[in-house]
C-alpha positions as CSV (number, residue, x, y, z in Angstrom):
1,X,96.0,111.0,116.4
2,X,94.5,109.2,113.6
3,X,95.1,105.7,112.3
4,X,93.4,104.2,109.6
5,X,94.6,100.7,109.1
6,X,94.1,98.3,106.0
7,X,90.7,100.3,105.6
8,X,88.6,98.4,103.0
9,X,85.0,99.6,102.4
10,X,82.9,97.3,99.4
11,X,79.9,98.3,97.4
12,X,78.5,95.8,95.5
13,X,81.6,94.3,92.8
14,X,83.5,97.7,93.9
15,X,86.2,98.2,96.3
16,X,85.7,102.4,97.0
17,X,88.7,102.0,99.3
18,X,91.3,99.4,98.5
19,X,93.3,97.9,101.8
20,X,94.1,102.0,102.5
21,X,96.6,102.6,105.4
22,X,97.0,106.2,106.3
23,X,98.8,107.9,110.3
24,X,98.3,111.2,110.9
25,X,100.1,112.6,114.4
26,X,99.1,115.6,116.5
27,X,100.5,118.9,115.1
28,X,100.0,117.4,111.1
29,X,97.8,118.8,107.8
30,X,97.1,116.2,106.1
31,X,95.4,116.9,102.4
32,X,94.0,114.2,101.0
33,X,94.1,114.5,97.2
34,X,92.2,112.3,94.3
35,X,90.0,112.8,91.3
36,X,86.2,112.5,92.0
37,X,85.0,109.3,92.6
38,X,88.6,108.4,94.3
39,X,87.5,107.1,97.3
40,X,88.3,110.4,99.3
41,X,84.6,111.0,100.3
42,X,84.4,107.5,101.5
43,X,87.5,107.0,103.6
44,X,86.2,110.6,105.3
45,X,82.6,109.3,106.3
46,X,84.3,105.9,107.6
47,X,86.6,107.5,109.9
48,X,84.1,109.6,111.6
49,X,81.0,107.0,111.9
50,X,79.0,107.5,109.4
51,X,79.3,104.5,106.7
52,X,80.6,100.8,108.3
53,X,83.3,99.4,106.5
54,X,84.0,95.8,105.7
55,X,87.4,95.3,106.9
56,X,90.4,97.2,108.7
57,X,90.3,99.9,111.7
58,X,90.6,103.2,112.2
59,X,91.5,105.1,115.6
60,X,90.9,108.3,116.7
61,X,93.4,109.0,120.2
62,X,93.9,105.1,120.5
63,X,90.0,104.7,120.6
64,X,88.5,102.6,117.7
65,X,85.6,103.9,115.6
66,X,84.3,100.5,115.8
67,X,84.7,99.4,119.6
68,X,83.6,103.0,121.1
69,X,82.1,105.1,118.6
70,X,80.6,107.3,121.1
71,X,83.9,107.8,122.4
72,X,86.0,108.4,119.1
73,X,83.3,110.6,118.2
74,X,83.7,112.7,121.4
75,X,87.3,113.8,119.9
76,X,85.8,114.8,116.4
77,X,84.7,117.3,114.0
78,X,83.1,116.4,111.0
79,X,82.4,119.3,107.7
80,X,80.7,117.0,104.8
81,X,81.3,118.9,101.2
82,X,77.8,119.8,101.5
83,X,76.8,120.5,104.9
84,X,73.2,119.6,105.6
85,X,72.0,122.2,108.6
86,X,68.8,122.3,110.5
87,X,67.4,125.1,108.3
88,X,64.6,126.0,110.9
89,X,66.8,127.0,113.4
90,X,68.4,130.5,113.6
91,X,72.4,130.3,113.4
92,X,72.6,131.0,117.1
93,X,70.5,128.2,117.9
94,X,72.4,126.2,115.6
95,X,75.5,126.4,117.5
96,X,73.7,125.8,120.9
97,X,72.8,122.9,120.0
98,X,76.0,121.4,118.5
99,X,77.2,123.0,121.9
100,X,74.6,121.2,124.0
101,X,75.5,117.4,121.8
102,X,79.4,118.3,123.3
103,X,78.3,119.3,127.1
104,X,79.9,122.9,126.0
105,X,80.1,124.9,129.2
106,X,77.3,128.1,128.5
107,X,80.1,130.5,129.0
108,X,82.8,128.8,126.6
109,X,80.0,128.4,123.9
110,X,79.6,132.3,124.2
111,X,82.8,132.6,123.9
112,X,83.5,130.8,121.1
113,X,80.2,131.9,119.1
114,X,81.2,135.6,119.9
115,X,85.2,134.9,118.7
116,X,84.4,133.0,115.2
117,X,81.1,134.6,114.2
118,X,83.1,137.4,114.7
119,X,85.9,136.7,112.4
120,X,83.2,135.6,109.8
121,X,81.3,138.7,109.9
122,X,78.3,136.4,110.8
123,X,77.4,138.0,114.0
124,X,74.4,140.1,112.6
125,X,72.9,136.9,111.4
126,X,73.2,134.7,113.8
127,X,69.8,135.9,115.3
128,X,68.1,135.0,111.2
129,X,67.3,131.7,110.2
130,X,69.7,129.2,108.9
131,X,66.9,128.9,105.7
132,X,67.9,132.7,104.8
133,X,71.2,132.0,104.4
134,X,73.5,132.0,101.6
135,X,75.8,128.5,100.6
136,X,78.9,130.4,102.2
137,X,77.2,131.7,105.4
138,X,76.1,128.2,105.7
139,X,79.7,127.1,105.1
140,X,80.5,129.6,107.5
141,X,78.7,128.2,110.0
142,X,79.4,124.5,109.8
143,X,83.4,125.8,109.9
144,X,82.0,127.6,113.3
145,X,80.1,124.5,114.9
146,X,83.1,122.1,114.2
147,X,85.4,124.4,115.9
148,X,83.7,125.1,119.0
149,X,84.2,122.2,120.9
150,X,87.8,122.0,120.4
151,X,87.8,118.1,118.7
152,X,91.4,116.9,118.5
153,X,90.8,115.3,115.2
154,X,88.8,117.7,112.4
155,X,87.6,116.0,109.4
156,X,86.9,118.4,106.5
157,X,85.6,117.4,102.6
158,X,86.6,120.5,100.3
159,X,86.2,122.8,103.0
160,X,87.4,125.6,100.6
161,X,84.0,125.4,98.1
162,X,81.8,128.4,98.6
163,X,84.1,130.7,100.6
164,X,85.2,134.0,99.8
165,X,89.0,134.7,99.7
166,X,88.9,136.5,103.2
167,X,87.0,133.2,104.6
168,X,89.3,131.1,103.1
169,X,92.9,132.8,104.3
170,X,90.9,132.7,107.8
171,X,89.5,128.8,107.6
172,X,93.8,127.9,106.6
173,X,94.9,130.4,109.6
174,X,92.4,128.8,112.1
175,X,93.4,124.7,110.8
176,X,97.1,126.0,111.1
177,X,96.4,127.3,114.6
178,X,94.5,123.8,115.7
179,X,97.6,121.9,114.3
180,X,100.0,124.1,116.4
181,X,97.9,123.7,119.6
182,X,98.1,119.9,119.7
183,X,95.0,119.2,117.5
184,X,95.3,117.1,113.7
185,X,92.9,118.0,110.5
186,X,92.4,115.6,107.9
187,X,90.5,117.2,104.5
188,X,90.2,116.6,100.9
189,X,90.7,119.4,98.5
190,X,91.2,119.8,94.3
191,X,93.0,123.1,95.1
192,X,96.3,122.0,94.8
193,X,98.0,125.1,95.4
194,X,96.4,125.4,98.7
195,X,97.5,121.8,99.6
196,X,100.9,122.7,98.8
197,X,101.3,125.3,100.9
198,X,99.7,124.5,103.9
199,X,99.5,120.6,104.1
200,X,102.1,119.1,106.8
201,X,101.5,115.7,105.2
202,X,99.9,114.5,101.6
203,X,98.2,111.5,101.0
204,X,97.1,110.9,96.9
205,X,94.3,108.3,96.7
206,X,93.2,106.6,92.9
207,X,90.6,104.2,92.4
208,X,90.5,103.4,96.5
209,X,94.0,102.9,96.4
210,X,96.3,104.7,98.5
211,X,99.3,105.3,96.1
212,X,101.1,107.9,97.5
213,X,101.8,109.2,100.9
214,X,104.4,111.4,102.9
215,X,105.6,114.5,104.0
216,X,104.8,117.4,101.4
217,X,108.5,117.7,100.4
218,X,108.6,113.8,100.1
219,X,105.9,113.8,97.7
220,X,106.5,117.1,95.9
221,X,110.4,117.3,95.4
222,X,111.6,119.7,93.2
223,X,108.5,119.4,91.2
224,X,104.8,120.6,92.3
225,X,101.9,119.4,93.4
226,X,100.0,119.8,90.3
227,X,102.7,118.1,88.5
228,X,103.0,115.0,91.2
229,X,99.4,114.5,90.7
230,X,99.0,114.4,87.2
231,X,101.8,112.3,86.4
232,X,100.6,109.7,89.0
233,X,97.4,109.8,87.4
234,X,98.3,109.1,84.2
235,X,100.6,106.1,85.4
């Protein structure tokens, strides 16, 4: 589903991502794990459009970023770690408009709006502007509009940040649900524990090097998470 291939992106003197190869297949979580400043942001913005890079490829469904962005784009969902949403719209009119960008049929973006504003208890604000809202209704929201137009491919930087514990155990049900249907979700976290238990696949990123990458019982072992990281960070 998603191939990033010899990825190298340069600012100024400083490689941010260092010759990074990384495959993610349908049905796969893949958490992307690195202290700040790692090169996680980066790689994330690349793959879905929004920063050029100087050297590699990435694919989205066989379809380069590069070549056909429009295209690539078509198949993804995008949830930056601080989501920047038109704040003089109301929510509902928010998610009509994502819905208009991805030719949503009227009745499937009802029904979609209706199912996750429902399990987010956002439905009684969806008439209020966005500009009232709190940081995790907004959260809420952007999780909403990058779910309903069913992308193959979701993109998520710490999607976790701002959610309550209910909206969290729902966002890792929904991702688990997407991955089971067919679809693949690629997101940086620093909850370790949560990567551990739901990632398929883990990929741990230092200084725009990719140094580690595999299965989550490849990586972990008998060990955990935590532990893998930390020693590969001192190394």
């Amino acid at each position: 589903m998603l191939y990033i291939d010899h990825l190298t992106k340069i600012y100024g003197d400083k490689k941010a991502v260092d010759d990074l190869t990384l495959h993610i297949s349908r049905g796969e979580i893949c958490g992307f794990i690195g202290h700040n400043g790692a090169g996680k942001t980066t790689t994330l913005k690349a793959t879905v459009g929004i920063l050029d890079f100087d050297a590699g490829d990435i694919k989205v469904g066989g379809i380069s970023v590069k070549d056909d962005p429009v295209a690539a784009k078509r198949m993804i969902a995008y949830i930056p770690d601080n989501p920047d949403i038109y704040e003089f719209m109301t929510g509902a009119q928010y998610l009509t408009f994502i819905s208009d960008i991805f030719g949503i049929r009227e009745e499937d973006r009802k029904a979609r709006t209706e199912k996750y504003s429902s399990l987010f208890e956002l439905t009684s604000v969806l008439g209020q502007p966005i500009s009232s809202y709190s940081h995790g209704m907004r959260q809420k929201l952007a999780i909403i509009s990058a779910w309903i137009h069913e992308p193959k491919l979701i993109l998520l930087d710490e999607p976790f940040v701002g959610l309550d514990p209910k909206a969290s155990h729902i966002l890792k049900e929904m991702m688990r649900e997407h991955c089971d249907a067919g679809g693949a979700i690629f997101f940086s976290t620093h909850v370790l524990e949560v990567a551990e238990k739901l990632c398929d696949r883990i990929a741990i990123i230092k200084g725009g090097k990719l140094i580690r990458t595999g299965t989550t019982e490849e990586i972990i072992g008998d060990e955990s998470l935590e532990a893998v990281f930390l020693e590969l960070e001192g190394e």
